[in-house]
C-alpha positions as CSV (number, residue, x, y, z in Angstrom):
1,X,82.9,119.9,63.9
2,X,82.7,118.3,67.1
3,X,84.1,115.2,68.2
4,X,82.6,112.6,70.6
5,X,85.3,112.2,73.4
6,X,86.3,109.8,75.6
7,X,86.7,110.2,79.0
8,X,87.9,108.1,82.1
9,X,86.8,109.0,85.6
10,X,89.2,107.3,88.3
11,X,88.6,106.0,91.7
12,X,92.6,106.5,93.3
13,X,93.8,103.6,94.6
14,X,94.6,104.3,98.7
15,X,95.0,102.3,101.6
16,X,91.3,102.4,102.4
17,X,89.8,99.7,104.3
18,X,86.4,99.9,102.1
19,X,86.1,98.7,99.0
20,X,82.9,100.1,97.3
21,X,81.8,102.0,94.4
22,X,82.2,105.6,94.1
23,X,78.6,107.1,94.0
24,X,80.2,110.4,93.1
25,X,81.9,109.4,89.8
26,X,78.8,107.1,89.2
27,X,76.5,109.9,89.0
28,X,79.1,111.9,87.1
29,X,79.1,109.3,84.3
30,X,75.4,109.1,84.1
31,X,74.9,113.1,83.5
32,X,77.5,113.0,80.2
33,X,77.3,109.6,79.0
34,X,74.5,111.0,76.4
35,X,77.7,113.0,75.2
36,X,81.1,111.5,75.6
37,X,81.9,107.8,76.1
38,X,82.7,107.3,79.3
39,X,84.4,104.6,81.6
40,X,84.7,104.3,85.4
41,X,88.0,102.8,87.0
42,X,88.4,101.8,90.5
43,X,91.9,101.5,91.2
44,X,91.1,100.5,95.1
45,X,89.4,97.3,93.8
46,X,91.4,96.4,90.8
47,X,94.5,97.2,92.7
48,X,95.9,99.7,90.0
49,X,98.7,101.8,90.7
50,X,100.7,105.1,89.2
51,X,102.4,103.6,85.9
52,X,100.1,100.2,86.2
53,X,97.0,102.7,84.8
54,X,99.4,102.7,81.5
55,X,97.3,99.8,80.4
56,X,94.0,101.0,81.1
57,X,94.7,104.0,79.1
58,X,96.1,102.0,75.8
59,X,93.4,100.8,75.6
60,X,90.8,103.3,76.1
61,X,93.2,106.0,74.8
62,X,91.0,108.7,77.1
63,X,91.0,112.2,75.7
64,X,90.0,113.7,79.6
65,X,90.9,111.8,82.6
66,X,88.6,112.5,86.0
67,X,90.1,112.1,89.6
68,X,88.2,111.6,92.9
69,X,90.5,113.5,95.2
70,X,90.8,112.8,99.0
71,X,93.1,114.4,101.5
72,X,94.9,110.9,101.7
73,X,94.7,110.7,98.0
74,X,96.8,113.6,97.2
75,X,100.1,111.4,97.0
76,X,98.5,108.5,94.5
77,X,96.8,111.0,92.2
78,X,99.5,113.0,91.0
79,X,101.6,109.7,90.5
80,X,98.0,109.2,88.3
81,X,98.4,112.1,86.7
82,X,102.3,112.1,85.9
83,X,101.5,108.6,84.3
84,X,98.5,110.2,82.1
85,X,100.7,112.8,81.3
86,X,103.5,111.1,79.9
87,X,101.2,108.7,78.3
88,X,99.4,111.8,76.3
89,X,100.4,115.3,77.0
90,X,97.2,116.2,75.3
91,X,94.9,114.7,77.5
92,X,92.8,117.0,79.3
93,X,93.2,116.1,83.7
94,X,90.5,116.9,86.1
95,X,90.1,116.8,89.5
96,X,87.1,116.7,91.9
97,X,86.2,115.9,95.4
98,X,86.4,116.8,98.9
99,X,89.9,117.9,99.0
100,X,90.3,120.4,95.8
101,X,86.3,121.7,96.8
102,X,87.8,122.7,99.6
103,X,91.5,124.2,98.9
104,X,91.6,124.4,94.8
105,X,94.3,126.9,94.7
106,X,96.5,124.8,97.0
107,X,95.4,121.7,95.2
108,X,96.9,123.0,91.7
109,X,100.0,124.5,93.2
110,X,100.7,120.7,94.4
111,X,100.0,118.9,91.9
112,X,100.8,121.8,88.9
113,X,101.5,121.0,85.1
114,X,99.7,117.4,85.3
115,X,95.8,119.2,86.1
116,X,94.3,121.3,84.4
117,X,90.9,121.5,86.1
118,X,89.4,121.2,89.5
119,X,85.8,121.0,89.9
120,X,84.7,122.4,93.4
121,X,81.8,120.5,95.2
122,X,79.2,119.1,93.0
123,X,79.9,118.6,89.1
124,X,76.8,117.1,87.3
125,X,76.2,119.9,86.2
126,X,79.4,121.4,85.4
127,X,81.3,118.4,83.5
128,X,78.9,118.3,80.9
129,X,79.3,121.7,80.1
130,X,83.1,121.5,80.2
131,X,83.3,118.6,77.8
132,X,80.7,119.8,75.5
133,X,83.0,123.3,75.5
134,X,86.1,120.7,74.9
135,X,84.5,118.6,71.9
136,X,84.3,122.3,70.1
137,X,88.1,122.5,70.4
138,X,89.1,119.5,69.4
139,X,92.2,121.1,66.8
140,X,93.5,123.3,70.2
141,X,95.6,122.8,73.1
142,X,94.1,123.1,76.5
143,X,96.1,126.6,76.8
144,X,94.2,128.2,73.6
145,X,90.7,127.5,74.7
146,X,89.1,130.5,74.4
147,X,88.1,131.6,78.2
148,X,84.8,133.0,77.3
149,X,83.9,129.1,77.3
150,X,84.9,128.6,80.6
151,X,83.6,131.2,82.7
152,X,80.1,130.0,82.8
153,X,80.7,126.8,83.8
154,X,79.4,125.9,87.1
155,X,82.2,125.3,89.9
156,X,85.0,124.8,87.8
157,X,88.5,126.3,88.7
158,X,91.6,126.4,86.7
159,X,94.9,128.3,86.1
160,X,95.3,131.1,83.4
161,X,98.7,132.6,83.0
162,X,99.0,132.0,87.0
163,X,96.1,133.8,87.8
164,X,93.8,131.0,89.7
165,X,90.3,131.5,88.4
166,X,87.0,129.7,90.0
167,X,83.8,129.8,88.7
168,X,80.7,129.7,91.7
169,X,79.8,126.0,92.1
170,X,75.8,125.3,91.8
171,X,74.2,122.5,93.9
172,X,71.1,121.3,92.1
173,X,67.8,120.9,94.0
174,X,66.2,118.5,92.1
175,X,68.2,115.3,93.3
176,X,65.8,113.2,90.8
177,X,67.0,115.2,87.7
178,X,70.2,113.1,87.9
179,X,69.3,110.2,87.3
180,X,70.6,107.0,88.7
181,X,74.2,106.3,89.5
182,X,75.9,104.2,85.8
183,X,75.7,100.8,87.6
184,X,76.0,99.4,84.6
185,X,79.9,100.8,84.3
186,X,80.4,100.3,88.2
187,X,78.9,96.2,88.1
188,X,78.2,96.9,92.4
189,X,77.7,92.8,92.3
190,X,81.4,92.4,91.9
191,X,82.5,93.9,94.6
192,X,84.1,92.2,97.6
193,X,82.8,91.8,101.0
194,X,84.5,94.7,102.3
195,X,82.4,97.5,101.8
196,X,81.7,100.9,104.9
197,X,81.2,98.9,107.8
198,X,82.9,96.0,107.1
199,X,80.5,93.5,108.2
200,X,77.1,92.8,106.6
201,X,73.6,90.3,107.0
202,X,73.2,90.1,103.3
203,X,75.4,90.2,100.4
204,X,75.7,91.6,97.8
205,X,75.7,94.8,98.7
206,X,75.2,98.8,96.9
207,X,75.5,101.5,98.8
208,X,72.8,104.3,97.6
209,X,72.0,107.9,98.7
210,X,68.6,109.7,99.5
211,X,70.0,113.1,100.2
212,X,73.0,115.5,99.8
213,X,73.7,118.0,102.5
214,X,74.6,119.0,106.1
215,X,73.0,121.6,108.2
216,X,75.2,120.6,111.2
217,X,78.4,122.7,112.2
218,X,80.5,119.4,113.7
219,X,84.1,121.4,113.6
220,X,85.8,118.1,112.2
221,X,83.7,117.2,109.3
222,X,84.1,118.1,106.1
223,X,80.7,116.7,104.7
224,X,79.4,120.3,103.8
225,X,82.1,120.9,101.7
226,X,81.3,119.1,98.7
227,X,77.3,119.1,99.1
228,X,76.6,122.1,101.1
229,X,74.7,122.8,103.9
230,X,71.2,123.0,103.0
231,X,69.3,119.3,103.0
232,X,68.5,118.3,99.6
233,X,66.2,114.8,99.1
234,X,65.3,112.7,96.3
235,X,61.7,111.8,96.0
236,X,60.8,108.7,97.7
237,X,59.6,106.6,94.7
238,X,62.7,108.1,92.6
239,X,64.9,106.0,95.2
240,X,62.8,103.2,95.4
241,X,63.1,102.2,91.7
242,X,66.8,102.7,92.0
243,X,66.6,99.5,94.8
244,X,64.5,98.1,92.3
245,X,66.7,98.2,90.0
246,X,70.2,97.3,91.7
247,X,67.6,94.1,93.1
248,X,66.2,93.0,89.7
249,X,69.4,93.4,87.6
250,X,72.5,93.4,89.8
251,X,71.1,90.3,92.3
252,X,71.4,93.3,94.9
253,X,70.5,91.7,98.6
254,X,71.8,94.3,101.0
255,X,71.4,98.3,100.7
256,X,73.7,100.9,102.2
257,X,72.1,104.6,102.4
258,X,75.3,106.7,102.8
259,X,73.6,109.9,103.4
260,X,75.2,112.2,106.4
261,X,71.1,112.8,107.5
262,X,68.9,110.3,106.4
263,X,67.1,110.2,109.8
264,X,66.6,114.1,109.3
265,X,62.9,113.6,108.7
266,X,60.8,111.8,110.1
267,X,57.7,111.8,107.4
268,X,60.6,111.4,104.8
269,X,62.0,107.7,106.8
270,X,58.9,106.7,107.1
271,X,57.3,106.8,103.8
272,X,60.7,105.4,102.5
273,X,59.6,102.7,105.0
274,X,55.9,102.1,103.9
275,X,57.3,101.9,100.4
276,X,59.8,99.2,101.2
277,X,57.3,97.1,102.8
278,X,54.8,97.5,100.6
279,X,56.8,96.8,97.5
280,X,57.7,93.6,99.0
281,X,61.8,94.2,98.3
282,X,63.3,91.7,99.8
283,X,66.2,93.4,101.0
284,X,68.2,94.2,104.1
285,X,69.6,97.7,104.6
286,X,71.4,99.7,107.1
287,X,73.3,103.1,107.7
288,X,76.8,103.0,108.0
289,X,77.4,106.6,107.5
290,X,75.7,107.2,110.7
291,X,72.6,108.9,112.2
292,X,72.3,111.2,114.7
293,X,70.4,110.1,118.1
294,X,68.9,113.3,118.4
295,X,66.4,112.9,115.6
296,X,65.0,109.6,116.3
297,X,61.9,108.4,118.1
298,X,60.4,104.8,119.1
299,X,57.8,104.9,116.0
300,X,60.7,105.9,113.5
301,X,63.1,102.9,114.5
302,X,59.8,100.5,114.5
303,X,59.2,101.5,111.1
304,X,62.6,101.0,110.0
305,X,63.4,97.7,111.6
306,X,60.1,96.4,109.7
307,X,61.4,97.4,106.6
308,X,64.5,95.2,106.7
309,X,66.9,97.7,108.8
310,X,69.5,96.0,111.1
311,X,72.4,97.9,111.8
312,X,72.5,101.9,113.5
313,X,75.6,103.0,113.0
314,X,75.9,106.5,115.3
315,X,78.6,109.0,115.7
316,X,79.3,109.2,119.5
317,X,82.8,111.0,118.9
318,X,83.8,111.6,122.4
319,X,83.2,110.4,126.3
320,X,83.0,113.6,127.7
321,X,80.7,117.1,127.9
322,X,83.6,119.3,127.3
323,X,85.0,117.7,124.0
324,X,81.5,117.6,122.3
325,X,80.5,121.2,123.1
326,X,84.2,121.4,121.9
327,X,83.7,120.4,118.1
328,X,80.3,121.7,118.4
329,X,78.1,118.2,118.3
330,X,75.3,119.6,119.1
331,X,74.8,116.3,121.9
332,X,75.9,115.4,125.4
333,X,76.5,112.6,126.7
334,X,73.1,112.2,128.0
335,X,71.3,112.3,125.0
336,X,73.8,110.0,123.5
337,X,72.4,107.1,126.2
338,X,69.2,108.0,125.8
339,X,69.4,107.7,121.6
340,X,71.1,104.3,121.9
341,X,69.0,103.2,124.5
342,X,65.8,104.0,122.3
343,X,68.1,101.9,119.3
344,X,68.6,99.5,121.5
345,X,65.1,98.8,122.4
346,X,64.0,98.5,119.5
347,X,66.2,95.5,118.7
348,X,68.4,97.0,116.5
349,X,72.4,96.3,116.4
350,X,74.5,99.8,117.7
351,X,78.2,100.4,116.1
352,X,79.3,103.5,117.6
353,X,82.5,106.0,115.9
354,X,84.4,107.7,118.0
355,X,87.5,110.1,117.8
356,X,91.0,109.8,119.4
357,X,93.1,113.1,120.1
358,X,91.6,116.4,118.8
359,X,92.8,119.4,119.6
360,X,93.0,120.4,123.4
361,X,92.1,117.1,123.9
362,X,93.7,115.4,127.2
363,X,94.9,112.3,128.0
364,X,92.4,111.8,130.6
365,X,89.5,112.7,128.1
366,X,90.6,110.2,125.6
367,X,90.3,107.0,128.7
368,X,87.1,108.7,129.4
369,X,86.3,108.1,125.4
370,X,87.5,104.7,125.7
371,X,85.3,103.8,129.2
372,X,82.1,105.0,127.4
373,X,82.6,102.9,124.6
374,X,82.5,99.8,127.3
375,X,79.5,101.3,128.8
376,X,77.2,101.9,126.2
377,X,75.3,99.0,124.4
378,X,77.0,99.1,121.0
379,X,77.8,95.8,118.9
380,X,81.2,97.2,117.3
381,X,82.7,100.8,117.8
382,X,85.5,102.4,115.3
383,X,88.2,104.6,117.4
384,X,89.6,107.4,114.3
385,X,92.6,109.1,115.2
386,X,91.8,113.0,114.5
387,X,92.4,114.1,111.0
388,X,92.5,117.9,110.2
389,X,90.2,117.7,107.0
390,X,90.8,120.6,104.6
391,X,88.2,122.8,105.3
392,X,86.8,122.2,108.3
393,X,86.8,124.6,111.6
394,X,89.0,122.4,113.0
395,X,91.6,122.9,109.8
396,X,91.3,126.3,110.0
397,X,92.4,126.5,113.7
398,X,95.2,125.1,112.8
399,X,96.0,127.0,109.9
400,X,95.6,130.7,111.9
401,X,98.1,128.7,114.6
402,X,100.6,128.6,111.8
403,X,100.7,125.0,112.7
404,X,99.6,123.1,109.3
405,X,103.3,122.4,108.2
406,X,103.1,120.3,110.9
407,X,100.4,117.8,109.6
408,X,102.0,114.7,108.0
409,X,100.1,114.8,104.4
410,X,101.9,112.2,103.0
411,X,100.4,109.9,105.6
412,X,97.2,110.8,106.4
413,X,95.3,108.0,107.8
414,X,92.7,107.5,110.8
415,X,95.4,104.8,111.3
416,X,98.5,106.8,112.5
417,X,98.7,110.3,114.5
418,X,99.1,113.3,111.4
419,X,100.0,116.1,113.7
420,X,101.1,116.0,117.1
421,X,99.2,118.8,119.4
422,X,99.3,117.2,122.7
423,X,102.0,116.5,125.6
424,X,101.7,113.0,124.5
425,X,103.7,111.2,121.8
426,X,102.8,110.0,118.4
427,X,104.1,106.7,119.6
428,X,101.8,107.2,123.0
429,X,98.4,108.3,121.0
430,X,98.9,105.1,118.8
431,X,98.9,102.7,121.7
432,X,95.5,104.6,123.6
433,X,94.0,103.9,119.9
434,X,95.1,100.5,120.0
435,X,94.0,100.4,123.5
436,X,91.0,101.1,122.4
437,X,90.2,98.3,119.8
438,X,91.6,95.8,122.0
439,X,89.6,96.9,125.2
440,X,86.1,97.1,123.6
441,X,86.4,94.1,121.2
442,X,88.5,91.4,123.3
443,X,85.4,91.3,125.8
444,X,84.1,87.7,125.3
445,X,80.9,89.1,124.5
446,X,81.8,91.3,122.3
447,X,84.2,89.3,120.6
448,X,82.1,85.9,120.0
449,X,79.1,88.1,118.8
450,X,81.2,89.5,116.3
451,X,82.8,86.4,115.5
452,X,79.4,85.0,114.4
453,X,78.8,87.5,112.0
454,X,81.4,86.5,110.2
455,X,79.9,84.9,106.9
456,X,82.9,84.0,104.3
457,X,86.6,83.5,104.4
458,X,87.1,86.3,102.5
459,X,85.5,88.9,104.4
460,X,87.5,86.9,107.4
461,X,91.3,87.8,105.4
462,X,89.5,91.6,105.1
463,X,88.6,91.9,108.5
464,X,92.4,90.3,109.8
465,X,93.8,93.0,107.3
466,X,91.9,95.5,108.6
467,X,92.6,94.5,112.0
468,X,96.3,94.3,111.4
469,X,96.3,98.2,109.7
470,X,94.3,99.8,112.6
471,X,95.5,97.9,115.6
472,X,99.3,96.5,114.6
473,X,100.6,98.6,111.9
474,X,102.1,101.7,112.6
């Protein structure tokens, strides 16, 4: 006989600057809600910790607990876990995300008793299966189900009698098959105004994707990891109805597309476009993910900007030729001026991202970084201290150096130097980061522009916190 299970999917709390809902675990919790009941918790914005989830769980009394999983998460989540476990032995821990997609094996032999399953990349698929395979069990333990029920199961890794076993992950092609994220279990209209990209011109605000998928080969990103390489898009109307919907019943005012390509193609952004205006949603939006200059044209930006877009956001990374042939960008420097020129003139606001201290970088090519960000046109600008994601080309440099020991995990922030590869200090890469911040936002300009975008106290105390985390704290 099989029983209907209950299952809890987890946001981590972490010491990120953005508060927003997890699109992953929302979409998760639409594809098995027909077969499970099903609960999301974000620990980031209910400010839930370790043992403080001992609540959450009397209440619910899960029988399988999901984890997002971030590199910087790794810490918090088996504190989670631990907590689940000596809640209920019994119930049934997952894992999913970009850091276990990337290194499952390593994920389970740091975390080991407390999981029981990793999902690698996408799982909408997957965690049905797994559950429906689970809810046939009910009267075993976790180590008597029968492996024949596993083996099938789309991206899904475990442990049996240590042998590490994964299953091939499958990315599904038909984006509209899966429904709309569970805003009804995520409530977007209660979240504060600290959401990607901290500032905003409407509010509330959901964030929303259109795609999955990154053809590019930027050696620092781990964006293909989870959703692959290959562009996948939902239909046009399929998204629209989803801004209807967050509109109509959340009070929605402000969309965020999150996509790593929106701007991909061009017929694609401007249907979206046509739709938006045609429909009469009354609605702001903007792409705080970022776009890539190369794939934009005069028309395009038109388009967008009539449709309610305000804000390019656009990953510069680096001030110089050498570093962005470096990590393989696929840009230089002059085609960076001439994308945010062509943003620019179409009177759209520029924040620009940038990186601090990859490897081989010099000292000299990080004030170069730093000068360009004066130069060019942009609104705000973000300065990220190099992280070496798990599965990136720049993480596996590292690892055939023999130098990942080396990488501060338990601390592994864009705020704070993780691994120490130049003939600089720690202390030293800090201060050009700080440096940074300071010289491209303490321009009057700059500064009183910014000033006037500020729109409630609160987002004013989560904009002094953030400054205090990036710029002060160390």
């Amino acid at each position: 006989m099989k029983k209907r299970l209950k299952v809890l999917l987890i946001k981590p709390y972490n010491l990120s600057d953005h508060i927003q809902p997890s699109l992953g675990l929302g979409y998760l919790a639409s594809n098995i809600r027909d077969i499970c009941d099903v609960r999301i918790l974000d620990c980031i914005k209910e400010r839930i910790q370790g043992k403080q989830l001992l609540s959450r769980l009397k209440s619910f009394t899960p029988d399988i607990v999901g984890v997002q999983v971030y590199t910087y998460d790794l810490k918090e989540v088996k504190d989670d876990l631990k907590a689940v476990k000596e809640f209920n032995s019994k119930i049934i821990t997952l894992a999913g995300g970009p850091h276990p997609s990337a290194i499952p094996h390593e994920t389970f032999l740091y975390m080991g008793d407390i999981l029981d399953f990793i999902f690698v990349s996408e799982a909408e698929k997957g965690l049905p299966e797994l559950i429906k395979a689970l809810s046939e069990e009910s009267s075993e333990t976790i180590k008597k189900l029968r492996s024949e029920k596993l083996k099938n199961i789309p991206g899904l890794c475990w442990i049996n009698n240590s042998r590490f076993v994964s299953n091939k992950p499958l990315l599904n092609d038909n984006l509209d098959s899966l429904g709309f994220p569970a805003w009804d279990l995520i409530h977007p209209e209660t979240y504060p105004e600290a959401q990607h990209g901290a500032f905003f011109k409407n509010f509330p605000i959901a964030p929303i994707i259109t795609s999955r998928g990154c053809p590019f080969n930027c050696t620092f990103c781990a964006g293909h990891i989870v959703s692959g390489k290959k562009i996948r898009q939902r239909s046009v109307n399929n998204v629209i109805e989803e801004i209807k919907t967050l509109t109509e019943n959340y009070g929605i005012k402000e969309i965020h597309i999150i996509d790593d390509n929106f701007a991909m193609y061009k017929e694609y952004v401007m249907e979206f476009c046509k739709r938006l205006s045609k429909e009469k949603i009354n609605i702001s939006w903007a792409t705080p993910n970022g776009i890539r200059v190369d794939r934009l044209d005069k028309e395009m930006l038109t388009a967008m900007k009539e449709s309610g877009y305000y804000l390019a956001s656009v990953g510069i990374e680096f001030g110089s030729d050498r570093m962005l042939k470096r990590v393989k960008k696929g840009l230089t420097k002059k085609k960076i001026i001439e994308g945010i020129n062509l943003i620019k003139d179409a009177g759209l606001d520029i924040a620009g991202f940038f990186i601090i201290g990859y490897i081989g970088e010099t000292k000299e090519e990080i004030k170069e970084t730093i000068k360009f960000s004066c130069e060019l046109p942009l609104l705000r600008a973000n300065f990220f201290l190099f992280l070496p994601l798990p599965g990136t080309e720049s993480y596996l440099e590292l690892k055939d150096r023999l130098e990942l020991d080396k990488v501060d995990w338990e601390h592994f922030y864009f705020t704070r130097p993780t691994y120490n590869y130049l003939k600089i200090s720690n202390k030293e890469l800090k201060n050009l980061q700080r440096e940074a911040f300071l010289r491209f936002y303490l321009r009057p300009k700059i500064f009183i522009k910014n000033l006037l975008q500020i729109k409630t106290l609160r987002q004013l105390r989560f904009l002094i916190k953030r400054a205090y985390r990036w710029i002060i704290a160390y």
